[in-house]
TITORSE-880273 format. One record per residue: residue number from 0; x, y, z of N, C-alpha, C in turn. Coordinates in Angstrom, 2 decimals, padded with zeros to 5 digits. Layout:
BEGIN
   marvo      n.px      n.py      n.pz     ca.px     ca.py     ca.pz      c.px      c.py      c.pz
     NUM         X         Y         Z         X         Y         Z         X         Y         Z
...
END
This chain:
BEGIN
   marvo      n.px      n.py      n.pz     ca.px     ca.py     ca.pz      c.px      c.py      c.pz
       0   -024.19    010.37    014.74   -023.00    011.09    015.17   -022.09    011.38    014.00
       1   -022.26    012.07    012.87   -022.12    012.10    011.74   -020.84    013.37    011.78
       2   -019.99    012.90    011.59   -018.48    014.03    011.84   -017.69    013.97    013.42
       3   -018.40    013.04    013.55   -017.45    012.79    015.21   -016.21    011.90    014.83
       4   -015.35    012.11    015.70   -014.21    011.41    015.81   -014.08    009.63    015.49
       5   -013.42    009.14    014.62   -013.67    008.05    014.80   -012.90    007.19    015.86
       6   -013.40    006.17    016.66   -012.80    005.23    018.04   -011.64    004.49    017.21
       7   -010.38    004.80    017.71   -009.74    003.67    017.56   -010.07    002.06    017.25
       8   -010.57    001.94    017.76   -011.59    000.25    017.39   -012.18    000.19    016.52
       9   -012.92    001.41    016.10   -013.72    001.27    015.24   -013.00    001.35    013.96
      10   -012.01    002.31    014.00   -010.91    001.59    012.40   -010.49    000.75    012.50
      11   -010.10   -000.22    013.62   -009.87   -001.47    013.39   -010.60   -002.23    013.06
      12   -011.65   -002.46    013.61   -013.19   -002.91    013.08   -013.32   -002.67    011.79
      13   -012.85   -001.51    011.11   -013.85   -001.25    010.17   -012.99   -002.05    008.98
      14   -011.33   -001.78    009.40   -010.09   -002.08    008.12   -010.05   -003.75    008.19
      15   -010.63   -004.72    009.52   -011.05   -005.84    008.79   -011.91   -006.31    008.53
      16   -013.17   -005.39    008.68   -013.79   -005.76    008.06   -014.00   -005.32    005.98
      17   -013.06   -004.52    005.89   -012.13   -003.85    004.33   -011.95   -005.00    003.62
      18   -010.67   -005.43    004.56   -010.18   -006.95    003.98   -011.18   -008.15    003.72
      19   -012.05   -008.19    004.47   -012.74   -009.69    004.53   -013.70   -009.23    003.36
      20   -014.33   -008.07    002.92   -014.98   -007.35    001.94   -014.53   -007.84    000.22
      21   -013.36   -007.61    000.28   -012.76   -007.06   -000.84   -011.75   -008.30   -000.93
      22   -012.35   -009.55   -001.85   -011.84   -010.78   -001.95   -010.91   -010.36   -003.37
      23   -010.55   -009.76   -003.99   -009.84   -009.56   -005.28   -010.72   -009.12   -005.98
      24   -010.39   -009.40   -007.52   -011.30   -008.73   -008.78   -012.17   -009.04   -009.17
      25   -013.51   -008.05   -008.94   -015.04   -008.89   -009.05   -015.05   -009.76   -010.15
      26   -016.01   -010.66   -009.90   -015.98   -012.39   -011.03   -014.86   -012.35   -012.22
      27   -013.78   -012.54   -011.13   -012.53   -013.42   -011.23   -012.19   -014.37   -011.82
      28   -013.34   -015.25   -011.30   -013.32   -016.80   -012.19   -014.28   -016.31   -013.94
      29   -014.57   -015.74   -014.02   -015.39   -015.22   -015.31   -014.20   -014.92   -016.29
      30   -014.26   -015.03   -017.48   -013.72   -015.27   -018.76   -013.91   -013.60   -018.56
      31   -013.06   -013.21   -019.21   -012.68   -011.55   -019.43   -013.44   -011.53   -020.40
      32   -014.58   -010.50   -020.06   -015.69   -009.82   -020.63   -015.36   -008.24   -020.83
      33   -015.81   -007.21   -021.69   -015.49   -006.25   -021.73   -016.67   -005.19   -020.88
      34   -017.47   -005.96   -020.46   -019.04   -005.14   -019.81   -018.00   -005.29   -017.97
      35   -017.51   -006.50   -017.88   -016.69   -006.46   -016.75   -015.49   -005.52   -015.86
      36   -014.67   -005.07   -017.16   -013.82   -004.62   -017.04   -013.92   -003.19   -015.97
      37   -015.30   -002.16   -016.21   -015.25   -001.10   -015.66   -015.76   -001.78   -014.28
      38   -016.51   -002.43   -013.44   -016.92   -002.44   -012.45   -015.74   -003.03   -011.65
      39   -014.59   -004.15   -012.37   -013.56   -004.49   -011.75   -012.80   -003.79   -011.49
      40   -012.57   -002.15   -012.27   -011.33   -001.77   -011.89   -011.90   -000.55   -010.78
      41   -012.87   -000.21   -010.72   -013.97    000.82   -009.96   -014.06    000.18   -008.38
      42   -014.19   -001.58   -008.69   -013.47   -001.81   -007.42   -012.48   -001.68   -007.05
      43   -011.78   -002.25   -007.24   -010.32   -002.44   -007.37   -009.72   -000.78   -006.94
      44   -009.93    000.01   -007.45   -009.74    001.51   -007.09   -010.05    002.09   -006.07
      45   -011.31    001.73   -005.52   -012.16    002.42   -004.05   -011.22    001.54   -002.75
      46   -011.09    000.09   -003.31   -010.38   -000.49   -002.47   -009.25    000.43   -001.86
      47   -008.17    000.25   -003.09   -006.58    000.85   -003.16   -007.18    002.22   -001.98
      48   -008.07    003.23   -002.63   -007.87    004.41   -002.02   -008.39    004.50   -000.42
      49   -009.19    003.41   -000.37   -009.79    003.54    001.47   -008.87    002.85    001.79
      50   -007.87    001.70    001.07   -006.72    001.04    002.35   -005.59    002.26    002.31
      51   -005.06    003.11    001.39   -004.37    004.59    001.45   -004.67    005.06    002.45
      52   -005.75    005.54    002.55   -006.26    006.52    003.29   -006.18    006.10    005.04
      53   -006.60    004.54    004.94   -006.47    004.20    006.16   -004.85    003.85    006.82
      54   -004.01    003.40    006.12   -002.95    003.76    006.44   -002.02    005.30    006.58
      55   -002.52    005.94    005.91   -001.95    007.40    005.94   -002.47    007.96    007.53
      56   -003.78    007.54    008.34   -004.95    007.45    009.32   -003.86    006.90    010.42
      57   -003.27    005.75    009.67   -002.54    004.64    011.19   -000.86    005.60    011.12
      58   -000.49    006.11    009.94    000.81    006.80    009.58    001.02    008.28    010.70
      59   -000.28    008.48    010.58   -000.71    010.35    011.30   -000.33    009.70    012.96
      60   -001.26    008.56    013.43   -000.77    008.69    014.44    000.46    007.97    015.43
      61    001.36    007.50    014.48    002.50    006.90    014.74    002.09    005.87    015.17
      62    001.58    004.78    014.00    000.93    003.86    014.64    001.83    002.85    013.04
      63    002.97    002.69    013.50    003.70    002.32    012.22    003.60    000.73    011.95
      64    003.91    000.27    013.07    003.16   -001.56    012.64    001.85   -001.54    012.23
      65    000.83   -000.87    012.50   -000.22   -000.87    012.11   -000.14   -000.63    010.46
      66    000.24    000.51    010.22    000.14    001.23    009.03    001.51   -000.22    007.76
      67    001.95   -000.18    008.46    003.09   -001.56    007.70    002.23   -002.82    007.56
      68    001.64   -003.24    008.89    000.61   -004.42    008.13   -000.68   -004.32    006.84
      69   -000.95   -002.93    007.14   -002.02   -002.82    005.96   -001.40   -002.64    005.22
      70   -000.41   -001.76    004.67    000.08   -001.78    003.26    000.35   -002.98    002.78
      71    001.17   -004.13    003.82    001.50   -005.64    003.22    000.19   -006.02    003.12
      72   -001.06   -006.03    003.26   -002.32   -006.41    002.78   -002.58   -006.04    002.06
      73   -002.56   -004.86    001.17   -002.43   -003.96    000.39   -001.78   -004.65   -000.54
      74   -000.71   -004.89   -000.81   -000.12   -005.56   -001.15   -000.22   -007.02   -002.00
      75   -001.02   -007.71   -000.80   -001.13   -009.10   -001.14   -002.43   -008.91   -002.47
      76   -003.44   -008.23   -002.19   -004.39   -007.67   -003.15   -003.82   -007.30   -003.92
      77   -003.03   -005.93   -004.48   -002.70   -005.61   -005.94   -001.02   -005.50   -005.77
      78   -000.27   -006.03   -006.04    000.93   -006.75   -006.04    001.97   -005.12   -007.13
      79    001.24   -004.37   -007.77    001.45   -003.30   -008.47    001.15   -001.98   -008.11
      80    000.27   -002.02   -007.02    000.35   -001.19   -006.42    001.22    000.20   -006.08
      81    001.90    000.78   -006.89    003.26    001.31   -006.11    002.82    002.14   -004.63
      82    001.85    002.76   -004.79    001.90    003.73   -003.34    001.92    002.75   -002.18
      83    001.60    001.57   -002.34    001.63    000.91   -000.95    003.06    000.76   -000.81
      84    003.92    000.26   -001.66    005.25    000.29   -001.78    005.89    001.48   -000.99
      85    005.44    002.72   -001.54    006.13    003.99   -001.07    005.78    003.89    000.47
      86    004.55    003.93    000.48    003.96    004.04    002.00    004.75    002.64    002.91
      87    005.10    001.80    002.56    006.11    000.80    003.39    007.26    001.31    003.94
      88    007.52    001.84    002.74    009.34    002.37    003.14    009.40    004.00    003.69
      89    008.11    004.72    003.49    008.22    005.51    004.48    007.71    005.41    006.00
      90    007.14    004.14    006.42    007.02    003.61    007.93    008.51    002.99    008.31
      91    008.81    002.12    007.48    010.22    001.70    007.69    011.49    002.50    007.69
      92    011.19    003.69    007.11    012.20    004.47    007.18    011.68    005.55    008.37
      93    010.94    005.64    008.77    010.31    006.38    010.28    010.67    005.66    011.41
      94    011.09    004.64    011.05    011.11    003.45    012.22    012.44    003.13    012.38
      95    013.65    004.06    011.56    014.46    003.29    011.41    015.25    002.47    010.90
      96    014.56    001.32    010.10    014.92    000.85    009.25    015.21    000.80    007.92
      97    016.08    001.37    007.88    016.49    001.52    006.26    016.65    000.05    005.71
      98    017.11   -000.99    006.11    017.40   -002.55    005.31    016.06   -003.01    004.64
      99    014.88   -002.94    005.59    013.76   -003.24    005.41    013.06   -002.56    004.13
     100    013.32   -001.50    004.24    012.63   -000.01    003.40    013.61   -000.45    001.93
     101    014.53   -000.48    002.12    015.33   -001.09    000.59    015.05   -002.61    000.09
     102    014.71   -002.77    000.88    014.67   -004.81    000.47    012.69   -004.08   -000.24
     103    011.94   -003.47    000.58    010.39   -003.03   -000.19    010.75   -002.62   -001.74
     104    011.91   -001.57   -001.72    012.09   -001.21   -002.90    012.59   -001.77   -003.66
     105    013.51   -002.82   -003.37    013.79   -004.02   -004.43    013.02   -004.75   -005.41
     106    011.66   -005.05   -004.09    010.44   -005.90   -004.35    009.61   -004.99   -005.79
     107    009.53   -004.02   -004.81    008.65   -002.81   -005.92    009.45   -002.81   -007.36
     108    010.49   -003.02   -007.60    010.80   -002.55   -008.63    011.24   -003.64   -009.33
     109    011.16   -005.07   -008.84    011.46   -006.18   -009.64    009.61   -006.47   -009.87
     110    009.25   -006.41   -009.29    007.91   -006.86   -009.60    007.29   -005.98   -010.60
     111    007.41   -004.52   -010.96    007.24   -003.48   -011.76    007.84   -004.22   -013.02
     112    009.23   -004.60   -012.81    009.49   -004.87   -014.50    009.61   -006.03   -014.79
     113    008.52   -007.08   -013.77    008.90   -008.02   -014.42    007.16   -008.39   -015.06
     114    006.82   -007.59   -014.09    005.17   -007.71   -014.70    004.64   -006.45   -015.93
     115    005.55   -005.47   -015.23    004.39   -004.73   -016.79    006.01   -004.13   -017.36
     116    007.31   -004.44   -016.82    008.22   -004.06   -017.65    008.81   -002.51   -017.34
     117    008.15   -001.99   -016.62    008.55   -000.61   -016.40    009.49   -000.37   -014.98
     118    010.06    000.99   -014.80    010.64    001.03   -013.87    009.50    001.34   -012.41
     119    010.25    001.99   -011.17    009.15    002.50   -010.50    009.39    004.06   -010.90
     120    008.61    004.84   -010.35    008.06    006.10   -010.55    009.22    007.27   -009.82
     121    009.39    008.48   -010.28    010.02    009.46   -009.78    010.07    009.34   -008.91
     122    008.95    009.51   -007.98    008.71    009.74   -006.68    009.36    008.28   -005.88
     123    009.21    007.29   -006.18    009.77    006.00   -005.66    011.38    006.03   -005.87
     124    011.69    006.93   -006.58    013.08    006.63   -006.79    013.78    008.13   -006.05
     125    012.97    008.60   -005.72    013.16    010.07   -005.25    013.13    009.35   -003.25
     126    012.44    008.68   -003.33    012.44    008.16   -001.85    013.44    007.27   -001.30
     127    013.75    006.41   -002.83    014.89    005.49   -002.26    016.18    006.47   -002.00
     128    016.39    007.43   -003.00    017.52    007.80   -002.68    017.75    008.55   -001.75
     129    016.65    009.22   -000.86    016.89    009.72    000.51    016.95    008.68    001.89
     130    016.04    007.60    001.34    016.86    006.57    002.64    017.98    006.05    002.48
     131    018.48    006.12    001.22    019.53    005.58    001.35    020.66    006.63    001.65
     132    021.05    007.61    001.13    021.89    008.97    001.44    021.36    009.21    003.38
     133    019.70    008.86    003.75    020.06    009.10    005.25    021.09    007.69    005.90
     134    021.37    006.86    005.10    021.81    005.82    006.02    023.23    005.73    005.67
     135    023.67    005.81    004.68    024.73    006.57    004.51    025.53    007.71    005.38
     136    024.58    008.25    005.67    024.84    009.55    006.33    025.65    009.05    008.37
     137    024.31    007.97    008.43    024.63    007.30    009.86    025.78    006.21    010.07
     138    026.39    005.48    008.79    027.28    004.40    008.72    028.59    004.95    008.71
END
């Protein structure tokens, strides 16, 4: 059935079985090798983009706790991540919650400079300042 619709269940099915897959960075416990490096980050990448994709999947159909728990899984895996970041605070800010969606961007951007030193990205800062100017707007 190759292009049919996929069952609700069956992305659920499929996104834990994602997680239970994808334990962190292949041989982890291994001394940093340089033959290592490309297959770790090749994981590490396919991961990021099928949990994207599957939240953008739970995002389409207003399925916002859904799409908020995978990004925080998302999350717990690559901690630098920024799009999961973005993708938080635009469920939280769909939902309403602006406190929530700013406390993500706090996270995102202390964890950005405290680990590689940088700020977050245009676009992350382009997002905060519209939830925050919409909540502004409502107070």
């Amino acid at each position: 059935m190759h292009g049919s619709p996929a069952r609700p269940e069956d992305i659920d099915r499929l996104a834990t079985q994602l997680l239970a897959l994808y334990q962190g960075p292949f041989l982890a416990t291994e001394a940093e090798q340089p033959w290592l490096l490309s297959p770790r980050e090749r994981l590490r990448s396919k991961f990021l983009r099928q949990f994207c994709a599957l939240g953008r999947h739970w995002e389409a159909g207003g399925k916002w706790d859904k799409a908020i728990n995978g990004y925080l899984q998302g999350l717990e895996v690559d901690p630098l991540a920024e799009e999961f970041y973005r993708s938080l605070m635009r469920c939280y800010r769909r939902q309403g919650r602006p406190a929530e969606a700013c406390a993500v961007y706090a996270r995102c951007r202390n964890t950005l400079k405290t680990v590689l030193g940088v700020d977050p990205s245009p676009e992350t800062e382009t997002l905060r300042r519209a939830i925050e100017s919409e909540h502004a707007k409502r107070s």
